[in-house]
C-alpha positions as CSV (number, residue, x, y, z in Angstrom):
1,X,14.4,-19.5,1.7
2,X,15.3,-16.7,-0.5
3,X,19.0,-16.9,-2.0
4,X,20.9,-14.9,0.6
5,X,21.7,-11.1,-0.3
6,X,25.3,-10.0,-0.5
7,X,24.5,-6.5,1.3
8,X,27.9,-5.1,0.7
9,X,27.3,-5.5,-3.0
10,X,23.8,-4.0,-2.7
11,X,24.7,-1.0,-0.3
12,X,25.9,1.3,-3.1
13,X,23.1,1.1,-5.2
14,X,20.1,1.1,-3.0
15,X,19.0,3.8,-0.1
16,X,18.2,6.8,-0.6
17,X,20.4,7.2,-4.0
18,X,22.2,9.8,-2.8
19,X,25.7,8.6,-2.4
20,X,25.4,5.9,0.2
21,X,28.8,4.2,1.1
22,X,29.4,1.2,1.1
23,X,30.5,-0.8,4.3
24,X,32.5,-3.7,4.0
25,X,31.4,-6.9,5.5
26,X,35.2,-7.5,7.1
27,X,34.4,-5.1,9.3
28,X,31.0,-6.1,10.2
29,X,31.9,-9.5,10.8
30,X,33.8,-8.6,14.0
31,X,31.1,-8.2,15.9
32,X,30.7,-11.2,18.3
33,X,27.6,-13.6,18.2
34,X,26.1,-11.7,15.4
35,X,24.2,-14.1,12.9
36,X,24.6,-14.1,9.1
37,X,20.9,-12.5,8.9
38,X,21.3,-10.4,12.0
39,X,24.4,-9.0,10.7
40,X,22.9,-8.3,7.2
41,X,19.9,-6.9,8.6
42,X,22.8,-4.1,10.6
43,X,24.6,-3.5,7.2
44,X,20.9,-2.0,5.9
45,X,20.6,-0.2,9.7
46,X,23.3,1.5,9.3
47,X,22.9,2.9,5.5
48,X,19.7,3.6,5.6
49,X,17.6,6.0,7.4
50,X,13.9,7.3,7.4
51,X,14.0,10.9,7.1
52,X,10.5,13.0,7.3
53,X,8.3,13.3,4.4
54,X,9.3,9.6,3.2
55,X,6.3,8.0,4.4
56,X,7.6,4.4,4.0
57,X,6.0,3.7,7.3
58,X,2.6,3.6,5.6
59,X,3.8,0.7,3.4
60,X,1.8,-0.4,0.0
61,X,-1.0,-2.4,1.7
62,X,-3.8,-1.1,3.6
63,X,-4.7,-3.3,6.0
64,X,-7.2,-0.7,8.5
65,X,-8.4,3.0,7.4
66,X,-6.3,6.1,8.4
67,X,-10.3,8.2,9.1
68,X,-13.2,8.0,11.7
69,X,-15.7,5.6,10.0
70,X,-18.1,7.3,8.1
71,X,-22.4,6.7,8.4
72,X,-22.6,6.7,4.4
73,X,-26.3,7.9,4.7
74,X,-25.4,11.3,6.5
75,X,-22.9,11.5,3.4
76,X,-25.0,10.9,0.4
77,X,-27.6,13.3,-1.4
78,X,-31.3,13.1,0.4
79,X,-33.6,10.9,-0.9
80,X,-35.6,12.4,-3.5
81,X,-39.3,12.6,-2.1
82,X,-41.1,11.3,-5.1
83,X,-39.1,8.0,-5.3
84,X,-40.5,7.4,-1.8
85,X,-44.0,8.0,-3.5
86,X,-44.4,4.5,-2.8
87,X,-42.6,3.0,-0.4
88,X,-44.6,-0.2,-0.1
89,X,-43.7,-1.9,-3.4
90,X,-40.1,-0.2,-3.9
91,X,-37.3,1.2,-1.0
92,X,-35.6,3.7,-2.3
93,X,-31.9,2.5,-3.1
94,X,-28.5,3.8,-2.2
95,X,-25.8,2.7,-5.0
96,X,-22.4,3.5,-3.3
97,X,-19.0,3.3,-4.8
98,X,-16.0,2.7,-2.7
99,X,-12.2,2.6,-3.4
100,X,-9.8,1.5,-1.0
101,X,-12.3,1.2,2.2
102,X,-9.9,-1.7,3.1
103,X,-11.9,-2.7,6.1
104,X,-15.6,-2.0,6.1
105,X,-15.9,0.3,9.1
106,X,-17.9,2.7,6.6
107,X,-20.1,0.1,5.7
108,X,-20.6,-1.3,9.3
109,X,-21.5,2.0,10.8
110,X,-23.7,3.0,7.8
111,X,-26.1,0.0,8.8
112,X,-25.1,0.2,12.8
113,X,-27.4,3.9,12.1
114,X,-29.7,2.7,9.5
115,X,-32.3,3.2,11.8
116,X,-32.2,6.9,12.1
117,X,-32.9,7.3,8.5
118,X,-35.9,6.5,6.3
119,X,-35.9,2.7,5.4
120,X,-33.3,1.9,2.0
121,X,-31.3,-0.5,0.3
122,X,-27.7,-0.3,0.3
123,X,-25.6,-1.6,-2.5
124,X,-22.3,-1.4,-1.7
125,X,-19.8,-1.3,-4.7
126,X,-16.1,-2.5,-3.1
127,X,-13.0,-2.0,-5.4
128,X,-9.3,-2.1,-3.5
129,X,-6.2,-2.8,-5.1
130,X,-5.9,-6.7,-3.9
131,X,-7.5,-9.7,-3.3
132,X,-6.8,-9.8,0.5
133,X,-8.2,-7.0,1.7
134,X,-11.3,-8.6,-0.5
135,X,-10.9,-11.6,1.7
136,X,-11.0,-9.9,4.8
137,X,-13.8,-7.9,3.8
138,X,-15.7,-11.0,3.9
139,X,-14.0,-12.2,6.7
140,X,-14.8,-9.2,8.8
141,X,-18.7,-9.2,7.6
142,X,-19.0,-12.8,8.2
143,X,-17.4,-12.5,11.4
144,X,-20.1,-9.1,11.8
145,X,-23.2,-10.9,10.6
146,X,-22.5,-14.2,13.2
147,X,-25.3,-16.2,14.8
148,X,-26.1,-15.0,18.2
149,X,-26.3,-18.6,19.3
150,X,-22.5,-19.1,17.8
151,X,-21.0,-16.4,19.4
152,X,-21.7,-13.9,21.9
153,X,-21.1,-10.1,21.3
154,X,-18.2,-9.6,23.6
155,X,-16.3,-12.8,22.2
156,X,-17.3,-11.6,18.5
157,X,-16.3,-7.7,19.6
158,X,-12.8,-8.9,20.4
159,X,-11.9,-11.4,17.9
160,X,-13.1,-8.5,15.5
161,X,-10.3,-6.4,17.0
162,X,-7.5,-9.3,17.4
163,X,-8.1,-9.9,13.6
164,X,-8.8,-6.3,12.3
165,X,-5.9,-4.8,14.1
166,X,-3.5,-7.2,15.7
167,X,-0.8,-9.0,14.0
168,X,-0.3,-11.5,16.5
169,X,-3.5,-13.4,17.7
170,X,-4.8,-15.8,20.6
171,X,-5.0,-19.3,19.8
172,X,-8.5,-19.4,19.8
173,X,-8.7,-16.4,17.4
174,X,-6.7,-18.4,14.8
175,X,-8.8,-21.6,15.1
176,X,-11.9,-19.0,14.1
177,X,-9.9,-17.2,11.4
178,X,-8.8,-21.1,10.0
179,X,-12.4,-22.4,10.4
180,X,-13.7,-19.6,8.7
181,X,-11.3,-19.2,6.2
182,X,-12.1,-22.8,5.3
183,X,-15.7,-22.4,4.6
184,X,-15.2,-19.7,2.6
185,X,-13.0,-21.3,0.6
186,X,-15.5,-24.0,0.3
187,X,-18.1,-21.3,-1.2
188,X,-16.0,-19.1,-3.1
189,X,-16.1,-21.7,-6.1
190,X,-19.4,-22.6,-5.7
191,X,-22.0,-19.1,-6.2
192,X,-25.1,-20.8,-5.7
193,X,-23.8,-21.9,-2.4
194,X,-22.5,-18.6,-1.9
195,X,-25.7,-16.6,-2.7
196,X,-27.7,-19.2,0.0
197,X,-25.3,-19.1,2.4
198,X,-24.0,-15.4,2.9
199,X,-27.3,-13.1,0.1
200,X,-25.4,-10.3,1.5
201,X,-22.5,-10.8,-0.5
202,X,-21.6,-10.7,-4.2
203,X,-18.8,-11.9,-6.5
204,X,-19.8,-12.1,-10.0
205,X,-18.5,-9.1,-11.1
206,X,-14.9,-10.8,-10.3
207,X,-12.9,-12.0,-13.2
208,X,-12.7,-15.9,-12.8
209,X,-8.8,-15.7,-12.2
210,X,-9.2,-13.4,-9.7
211,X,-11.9,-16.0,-8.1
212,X,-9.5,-18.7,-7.7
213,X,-7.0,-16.7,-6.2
214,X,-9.3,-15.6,-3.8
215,X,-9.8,-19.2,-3.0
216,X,-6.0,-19.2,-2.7
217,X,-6.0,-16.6,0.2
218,X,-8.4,-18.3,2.0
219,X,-6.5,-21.5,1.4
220,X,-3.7,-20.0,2.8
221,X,-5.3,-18.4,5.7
222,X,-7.1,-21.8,6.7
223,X,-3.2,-23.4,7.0
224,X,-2.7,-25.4,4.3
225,X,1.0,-24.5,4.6
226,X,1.9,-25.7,8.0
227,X,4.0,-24.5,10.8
228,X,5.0,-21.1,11.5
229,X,7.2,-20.4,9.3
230,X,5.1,-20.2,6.4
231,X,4.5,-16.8,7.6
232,X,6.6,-15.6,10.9
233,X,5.0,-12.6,11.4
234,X,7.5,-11.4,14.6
235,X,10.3,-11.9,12.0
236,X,8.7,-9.8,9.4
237,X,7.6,-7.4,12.1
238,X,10.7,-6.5,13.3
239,X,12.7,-7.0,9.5
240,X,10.1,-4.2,8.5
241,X,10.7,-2.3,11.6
242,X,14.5,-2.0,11.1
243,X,14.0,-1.2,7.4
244,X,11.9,1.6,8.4
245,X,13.8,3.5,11.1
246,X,17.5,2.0,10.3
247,X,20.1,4.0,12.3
248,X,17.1,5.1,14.1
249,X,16.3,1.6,15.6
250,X,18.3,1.5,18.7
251,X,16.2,4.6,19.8
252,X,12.6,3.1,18.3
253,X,11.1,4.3,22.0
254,X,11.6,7.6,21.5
255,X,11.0,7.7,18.0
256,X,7.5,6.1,19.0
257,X,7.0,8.7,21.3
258,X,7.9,11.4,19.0
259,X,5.7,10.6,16.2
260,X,2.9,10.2,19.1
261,X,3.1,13.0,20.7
262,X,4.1,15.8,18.2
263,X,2.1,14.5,15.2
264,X,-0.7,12.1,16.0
265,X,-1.6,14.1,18.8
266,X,-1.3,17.3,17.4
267,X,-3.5,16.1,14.6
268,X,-6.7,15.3,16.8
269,X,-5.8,11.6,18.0
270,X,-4.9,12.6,21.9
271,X,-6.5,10.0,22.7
272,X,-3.9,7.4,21.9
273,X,-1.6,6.5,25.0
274,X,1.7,6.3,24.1
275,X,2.2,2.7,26.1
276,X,-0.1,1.2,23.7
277,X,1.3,3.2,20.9
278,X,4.5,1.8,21.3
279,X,3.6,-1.4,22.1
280,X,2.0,-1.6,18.6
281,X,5.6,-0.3,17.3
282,X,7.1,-2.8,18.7
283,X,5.1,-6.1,18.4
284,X,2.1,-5.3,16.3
285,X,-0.4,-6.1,18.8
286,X,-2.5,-2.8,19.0
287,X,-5.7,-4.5,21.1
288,X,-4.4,-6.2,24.2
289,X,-7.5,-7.6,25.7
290,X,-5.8,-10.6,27.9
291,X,-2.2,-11.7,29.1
292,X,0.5,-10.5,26.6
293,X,1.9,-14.3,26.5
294,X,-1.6,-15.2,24.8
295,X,-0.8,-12.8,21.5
296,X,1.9,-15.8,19.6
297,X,0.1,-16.9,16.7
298,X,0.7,-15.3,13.6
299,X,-2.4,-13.5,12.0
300,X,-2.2,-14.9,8.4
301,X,-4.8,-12.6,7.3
302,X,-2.2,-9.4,7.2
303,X,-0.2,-11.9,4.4
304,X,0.2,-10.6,1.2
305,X,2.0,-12.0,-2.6
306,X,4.4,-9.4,-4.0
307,X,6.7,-9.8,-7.2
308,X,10.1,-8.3,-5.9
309,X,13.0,-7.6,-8.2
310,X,16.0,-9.8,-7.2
311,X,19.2,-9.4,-9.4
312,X,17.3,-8.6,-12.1
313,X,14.4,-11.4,-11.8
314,X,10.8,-11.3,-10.2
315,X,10.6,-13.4,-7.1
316,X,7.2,-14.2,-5.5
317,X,7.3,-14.0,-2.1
318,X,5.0,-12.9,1.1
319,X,5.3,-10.7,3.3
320,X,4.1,-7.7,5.7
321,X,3.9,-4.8,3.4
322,X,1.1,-2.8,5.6
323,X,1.3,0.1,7.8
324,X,4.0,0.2,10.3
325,X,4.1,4.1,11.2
326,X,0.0,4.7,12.5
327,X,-1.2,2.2,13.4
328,X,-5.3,1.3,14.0
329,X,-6.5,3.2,16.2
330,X,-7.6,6.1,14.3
331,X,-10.8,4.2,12.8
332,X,-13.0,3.6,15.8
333,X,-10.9,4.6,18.9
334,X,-10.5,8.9,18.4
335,X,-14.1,9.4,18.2
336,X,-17.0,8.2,20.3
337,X,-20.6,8.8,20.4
338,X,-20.6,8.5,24.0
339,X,-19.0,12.3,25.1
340,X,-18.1,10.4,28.4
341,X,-15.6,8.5,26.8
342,X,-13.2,11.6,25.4
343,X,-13.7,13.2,29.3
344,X,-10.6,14.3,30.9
345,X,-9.4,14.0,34.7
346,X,-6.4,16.4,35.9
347,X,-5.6,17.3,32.2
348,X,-5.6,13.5,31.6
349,X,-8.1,11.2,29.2
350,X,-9.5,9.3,31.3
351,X,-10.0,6.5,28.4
352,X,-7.2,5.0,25.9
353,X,-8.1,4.8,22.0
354,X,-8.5,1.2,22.3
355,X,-10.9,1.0,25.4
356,X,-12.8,3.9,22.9
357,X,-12.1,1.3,20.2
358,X,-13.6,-1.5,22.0
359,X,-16.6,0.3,23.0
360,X,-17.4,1.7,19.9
361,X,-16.7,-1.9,17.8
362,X,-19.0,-3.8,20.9
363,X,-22.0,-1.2,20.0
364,X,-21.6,-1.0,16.6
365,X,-21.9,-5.1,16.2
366,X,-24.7,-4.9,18.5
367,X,-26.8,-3.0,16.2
368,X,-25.4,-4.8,13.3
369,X,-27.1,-7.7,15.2
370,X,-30.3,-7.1,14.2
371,X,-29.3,-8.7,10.6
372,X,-28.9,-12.0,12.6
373,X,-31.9,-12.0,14.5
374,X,-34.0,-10.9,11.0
375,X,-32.3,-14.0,9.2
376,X,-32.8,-16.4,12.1
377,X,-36.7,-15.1,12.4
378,X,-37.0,-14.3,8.6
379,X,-40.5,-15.3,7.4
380,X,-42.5,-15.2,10.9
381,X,-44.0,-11.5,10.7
382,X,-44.8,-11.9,14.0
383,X,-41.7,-13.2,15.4
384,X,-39.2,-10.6,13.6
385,X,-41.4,-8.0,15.0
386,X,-41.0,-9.6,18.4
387,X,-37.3,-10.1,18.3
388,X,-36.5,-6.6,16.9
389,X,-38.7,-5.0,19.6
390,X,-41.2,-2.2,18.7
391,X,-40.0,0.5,16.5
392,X,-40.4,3.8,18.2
393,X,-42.9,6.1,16.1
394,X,-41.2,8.1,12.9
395,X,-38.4,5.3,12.9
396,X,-37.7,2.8,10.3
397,X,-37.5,-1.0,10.7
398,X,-34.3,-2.7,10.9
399,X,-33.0,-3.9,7.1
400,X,-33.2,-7.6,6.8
401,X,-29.7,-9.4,5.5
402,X,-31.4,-8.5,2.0
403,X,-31.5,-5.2,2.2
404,X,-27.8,-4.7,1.4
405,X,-25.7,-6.5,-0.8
406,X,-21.6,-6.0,-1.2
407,X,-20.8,-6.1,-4.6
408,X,-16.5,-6.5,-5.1
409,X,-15.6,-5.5,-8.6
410,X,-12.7,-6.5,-10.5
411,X,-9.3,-5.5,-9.6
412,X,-7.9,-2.1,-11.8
413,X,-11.2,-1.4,-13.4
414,X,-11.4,2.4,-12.0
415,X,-10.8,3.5,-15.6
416,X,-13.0,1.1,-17.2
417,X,-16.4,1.0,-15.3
418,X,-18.1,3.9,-17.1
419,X,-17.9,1.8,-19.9
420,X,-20.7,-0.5,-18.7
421,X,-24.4,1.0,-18.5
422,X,-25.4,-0.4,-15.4
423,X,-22.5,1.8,-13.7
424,X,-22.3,4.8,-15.7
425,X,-24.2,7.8,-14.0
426,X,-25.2,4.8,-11.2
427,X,-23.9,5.9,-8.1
428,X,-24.9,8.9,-5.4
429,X,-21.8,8.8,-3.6
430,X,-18.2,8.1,-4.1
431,X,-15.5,7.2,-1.3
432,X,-11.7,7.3,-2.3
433,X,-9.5,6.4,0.2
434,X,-5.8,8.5,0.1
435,X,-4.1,5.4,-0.9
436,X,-6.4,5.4,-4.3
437,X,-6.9,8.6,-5.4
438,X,-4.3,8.4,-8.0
439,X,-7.7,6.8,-9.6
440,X,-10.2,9.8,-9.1
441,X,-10.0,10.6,-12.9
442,X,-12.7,11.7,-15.3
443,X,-13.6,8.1,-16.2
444,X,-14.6,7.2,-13.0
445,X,-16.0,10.5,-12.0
446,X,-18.7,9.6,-15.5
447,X,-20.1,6.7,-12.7
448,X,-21.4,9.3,-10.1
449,X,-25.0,10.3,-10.9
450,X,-25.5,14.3,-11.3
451,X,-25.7,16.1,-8.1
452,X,-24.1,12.9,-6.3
453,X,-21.3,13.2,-4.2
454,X,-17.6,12.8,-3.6
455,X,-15.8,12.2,-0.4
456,X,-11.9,11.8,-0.4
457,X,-10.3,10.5,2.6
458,X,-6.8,13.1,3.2
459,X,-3.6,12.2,4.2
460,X,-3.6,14.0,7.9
461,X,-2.5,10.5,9.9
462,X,0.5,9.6,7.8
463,X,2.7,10.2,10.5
464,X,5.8,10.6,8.2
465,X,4.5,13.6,6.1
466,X,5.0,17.2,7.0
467,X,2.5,20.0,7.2
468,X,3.3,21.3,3.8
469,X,3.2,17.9,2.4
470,X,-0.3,17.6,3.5
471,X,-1.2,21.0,2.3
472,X,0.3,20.2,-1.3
473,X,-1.8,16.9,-0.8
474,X,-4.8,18.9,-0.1
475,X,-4.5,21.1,-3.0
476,X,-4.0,18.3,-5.7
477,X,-7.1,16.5,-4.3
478,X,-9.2,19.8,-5.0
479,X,-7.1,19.7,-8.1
480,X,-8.2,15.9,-9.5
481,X,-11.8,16.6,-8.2
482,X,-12.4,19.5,-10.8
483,X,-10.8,17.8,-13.2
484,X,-13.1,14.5,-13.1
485,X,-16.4,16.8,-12.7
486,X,-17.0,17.6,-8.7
487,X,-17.0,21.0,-6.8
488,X,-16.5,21.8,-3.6
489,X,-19.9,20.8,-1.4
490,X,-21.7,24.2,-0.6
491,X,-22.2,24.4,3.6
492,X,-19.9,21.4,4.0
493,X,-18.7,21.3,7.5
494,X,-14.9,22.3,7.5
495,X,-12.8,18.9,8.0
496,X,-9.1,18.3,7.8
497,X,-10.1,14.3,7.7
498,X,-12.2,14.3,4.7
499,X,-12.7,16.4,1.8
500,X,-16.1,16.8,0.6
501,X,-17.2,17.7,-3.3
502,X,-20.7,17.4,-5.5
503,X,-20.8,16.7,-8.7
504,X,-21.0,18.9,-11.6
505,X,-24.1,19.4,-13.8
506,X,-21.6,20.5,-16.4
507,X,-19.0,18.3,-15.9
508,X,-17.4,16.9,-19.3
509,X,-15.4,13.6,-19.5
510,X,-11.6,14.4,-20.9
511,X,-11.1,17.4,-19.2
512,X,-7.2,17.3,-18.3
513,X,-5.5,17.9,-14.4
514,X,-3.5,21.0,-14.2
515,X,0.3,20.6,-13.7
516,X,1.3,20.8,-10.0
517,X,2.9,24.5,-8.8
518,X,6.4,24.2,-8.7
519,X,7.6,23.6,-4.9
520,X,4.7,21.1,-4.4
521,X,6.8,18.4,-2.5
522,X,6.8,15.0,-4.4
523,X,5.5,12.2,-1.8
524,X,6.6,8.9,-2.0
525,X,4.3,7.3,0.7
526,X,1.9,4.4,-0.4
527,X,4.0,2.4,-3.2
528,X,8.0,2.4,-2.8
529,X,10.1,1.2,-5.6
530,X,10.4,-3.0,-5.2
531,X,14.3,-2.6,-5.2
532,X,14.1,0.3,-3.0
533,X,11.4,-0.8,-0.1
534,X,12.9,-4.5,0.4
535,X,16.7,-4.2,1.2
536,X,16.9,-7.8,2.9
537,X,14.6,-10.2,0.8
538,X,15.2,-12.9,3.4
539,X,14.7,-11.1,6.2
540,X,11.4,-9.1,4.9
541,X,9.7,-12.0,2.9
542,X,8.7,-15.7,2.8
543,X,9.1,-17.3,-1.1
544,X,5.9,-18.8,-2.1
545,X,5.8,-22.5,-2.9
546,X,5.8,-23.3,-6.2
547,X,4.5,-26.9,-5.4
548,X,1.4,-25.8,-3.7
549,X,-0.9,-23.6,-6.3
550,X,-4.1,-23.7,-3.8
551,X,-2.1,-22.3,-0.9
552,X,-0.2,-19.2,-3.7
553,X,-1.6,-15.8,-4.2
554,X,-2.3,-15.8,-7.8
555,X,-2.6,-12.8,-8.3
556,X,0.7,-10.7,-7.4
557,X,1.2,-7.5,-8.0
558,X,4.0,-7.0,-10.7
559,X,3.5,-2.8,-10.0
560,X,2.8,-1.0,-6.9
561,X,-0.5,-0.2,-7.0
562,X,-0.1,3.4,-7.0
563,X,1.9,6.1,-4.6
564,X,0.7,10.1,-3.8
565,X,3.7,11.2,-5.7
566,X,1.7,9.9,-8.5
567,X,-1.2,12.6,-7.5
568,X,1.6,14.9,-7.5
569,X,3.5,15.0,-9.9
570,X,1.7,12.8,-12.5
571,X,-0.3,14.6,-15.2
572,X,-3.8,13.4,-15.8
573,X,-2.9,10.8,-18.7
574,X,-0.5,9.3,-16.8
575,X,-2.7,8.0,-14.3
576,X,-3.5,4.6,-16.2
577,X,-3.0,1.4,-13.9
578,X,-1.8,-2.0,-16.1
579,X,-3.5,-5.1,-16.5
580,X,-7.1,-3.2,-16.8
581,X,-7.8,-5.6,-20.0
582,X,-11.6,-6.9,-19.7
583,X,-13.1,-10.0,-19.1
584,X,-15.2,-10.8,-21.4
585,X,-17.4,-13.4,-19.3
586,X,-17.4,-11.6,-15.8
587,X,-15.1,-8.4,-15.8
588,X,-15.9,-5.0,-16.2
């Protein structure tokens, strides 16, 4: 364990840093039966509090997507009629650029519908902020892309959700995640393996370094540090919890309720109950599909590596650093296909978001499906045809597994990627999620081909932000879209979700971001301080062994990886990330 914090010593100087007093541990100790770690985690309860508009609650790792997913195909410009002159010896390709997706849903739903639109390849360009959301990228696809034959569609629809959204998991969830994790670490080293194995899937734009801690994480995940306390999730959990509401704790239920009712509701997401809402609060388990006694084994994949400053040295250590305040219902459970499923009885929803969630997930992977059954049939004409079924007149066929590929680039290389041909003017449509659009900056707005388009996910389901934080959020995105080359989309559908932009014909690389208006509240929402966001080191963290380099993150985060009061308040030069130095062999 981490040396233990002397929280009286650390009370004056951390908080809000507005004159917090110090409480002396004399008086603290008097409490009966209260623990060393208990007692310290009540000394940080009672000096610090949450107020609105801090948006701690959305943490500094993204772990699910705060936005309906997206069909990337309704979102990108048409398909130029003479590139589908001939169709026979060339699909027309769709070269999309994402940054912070964090969990594919815009990926899966683009090829769940790829059947409505004329037939094209998808190349999906992924680029988040750390290697484990890579990993469960692949996870989740993997996990997506399953045999039939392995694994039916309603035992794959749930795992999906246990993993995606839950942090504790069934026991036979975490023998998948480990069995999986250990193939993939198997293949991560090995590309020509990788390339037979899963051709849907790409990693040689990733630095070698950043390979082998990717390994790491999937070392990690597959248990190669035993026992449950190499990461305790309920401890973290509720460590988190405290730090986030502090004097505000006692009363978490109506706090949950609150936020529920008067801001995720009010924003669209009425769907949400507020039992399952606060269930999530309080345990982490959003998707309760059996028993609650069944939900007790950690879900290692919501781990991640974070330098922390600890009188006045970096400590490694693990932790939960994700979203604590929204939870994941808003990426498949608010919005539904099916109009029966948002239907109301008595002035009451008749569904909950995560009956809507498991509906939507259960149909989306079963038209995903039809990647397995191409693969398993893949090179019988006859039988593909017969195991597809017949395509109804004016439709297209469904993709085989090589008709997309996921490419992951290199961690921090927003600002650098226009610097390599192959991706400068490439791409027809760029996603930023809210948590990265400190990175929508000229350079990476010289990758978007002209008349492509931009979509930027908003900030409307941070719970913690007021309205006039959201509007000042609003306005700087408009603000950082000009400036990298993009106007508004003409006839876009209004949206308080996404906003939606086209790129410039006239658009010049260097133009500079206009200084926010004065009264533009600063948000500090997606990257605290280190010193500021971790009061209780022991209580919030696990150290990482330093005997065990296959089971360490290698690749820890010595920065935040960015925050919104970045977008701001930061001008457009101050925007660069560190450690964006190029690889000479692999990196961009």
């Amino acid at each position: 364990m981490l040396p233990l914090v002397d929280s009286s010593k650390r009370a004056g100087t951390l908080g809000s840093g507005c004159g917090v007093p110090r409480i002396h541990s004399a008086a603290l100790r008097r409490e009966e039966g209260a623990s060393r770690d208990i007692w310290r985690i009540k000394v940080w309860a009672g000096v610090m509090t949450t107020p609105a508009g801090s948006g701690r609650g959305f943490g500094s790792v993204s772990w699910w997507g705060l936005s309906p997913a997206l069909d990337l195909q309704a979102e990108s410009p048409p398909v130029d009629p003479d590139s589908q002159a001939d169709t026979v010896h060339r699909t027309p390709e769709l070269d999309v650029l994402l940054l912070g997706s964090v969990d594919g849903r815009h990926l899966l739903r683009t090829l769940s519908r790829a059947k409505l639109w004329p037939r094209r390849r998808f190349n999906f360009f992924v680029l988040e902020n750390n290697l484990e959301a890579v990993a469960r990228h692949m996870l989740i696809f993997s996990l997506a892309l399953e045999e039939p034959e392995k694994m039916g569609l309603q035992e794959r629809s749930e795992t999906f959700l246990e993993v995606w959204g839950n942090a504790l998991l069934r026991p036979p969830v975490a023998a998948f995640v480990r069995a999986q994790a250990d193939l993939l670490a198997h293949l991560v080293p090995e590309p020509d393996r990788l390339e037979e194995q899963l051709p849907w899937l790409s990693l040689r734009a990733l630095k070698f370094r950043e390979r082998d801690a990717l390994e790491a994480v999937f070392r990690f995940w597959a248990g190669c540090e035993k026992g449950p306390e190499a990461f305790p999730m309920n401890r973290l959990w509720d460590s988190r919890l405290r730090h986030y509401l502090g004097s505000r704790y006692d009363a978490r239920r109506g706090v949950s309720d609150w936020d529920l009712r008067m801001k995720l509701h009010d924003r669209g997401a009425q769907v949400i109950h507020p039992q399952e809402f606060r269930r999530w609060r309080d345990t982490g388990v959003a998707f309760e599909l059996r028993d609650s006694s069944a939900y007790h084994v950690p879900n290692r994949t919501l781990a991640s590596g974070r330098l922390l400053s600890y009188r006045g040295e970096r400590v490694a250590a693990r932790g939960y650093w994700g979203d604590i305040a929204t939870g994941p219902f808003v990426a498949f459970g608010i919005e539904a296909d099916d109009e029966s499923l948002l239907r109301t009885s008595n002035g009451q929803l008749v569904k909950t978001a995560g009956e809507i969630t498991q509906h939507n997930v259960t149909e989306l992977l079963r038209e995903v499906a039809a990647w397995g059954r191409a693969r398993a049939t893949r090179g019988d004409p006859e039988e593909q045809q017969h195991a597809e079924g017949s395509p109804e007149p004016g439709t297209a066929a469904a993709p085989t597994p090589e008709s997309f590929t996921i490419h992951f680039l290199p961690l921090n290389s927003a600002q650098t990627l226009h610097h390599k041909s192959c991706y400068n003017g490439r791409f027809q449509l760029l996603y930023v999620a809210c948590g990265m659009v400190h990175l929508l900056i000229p350079e990476l707005g010289a990758c978007v081909a002209p008349g492509g388009n931009l979509i930027v996910e908003l900030a409307r389901y941070l719970v913690d932000l007021r309205q006039e934080q959201l509007q000042g959020f609003n306005t700087r995105v408009g603000e950082l879209a000009q400036a990298a080359g993009f106007a508004p989309q003409t006839g876009a559908r209004p949206s308080e979700i996404f906003a939606r932009f086209c790129k410039s014909q006239e658009s010049a690389l260097g133009n500079t971001v206009p200084a926010v208006e004065p009264g533009t509240p600063p948000l500090d929402v997606l990257a605290q301080p280190l010193e500021a966001s971790s009061p209780a080191l022991e209580g919030l963290t696990q150290p990482l062994q330093g005997g065990t380099p296959h089971c360490e993150p290698c690749q820890l985060p010595s920065e935040a990886p960015g925050s919104l009061s970045e977008v701001l308040t930061q001008p457009q030069g101050a925007l660069a990330l560190p450690n964006c130095e190029s690889d000479s062999k692999t990196g961009v």
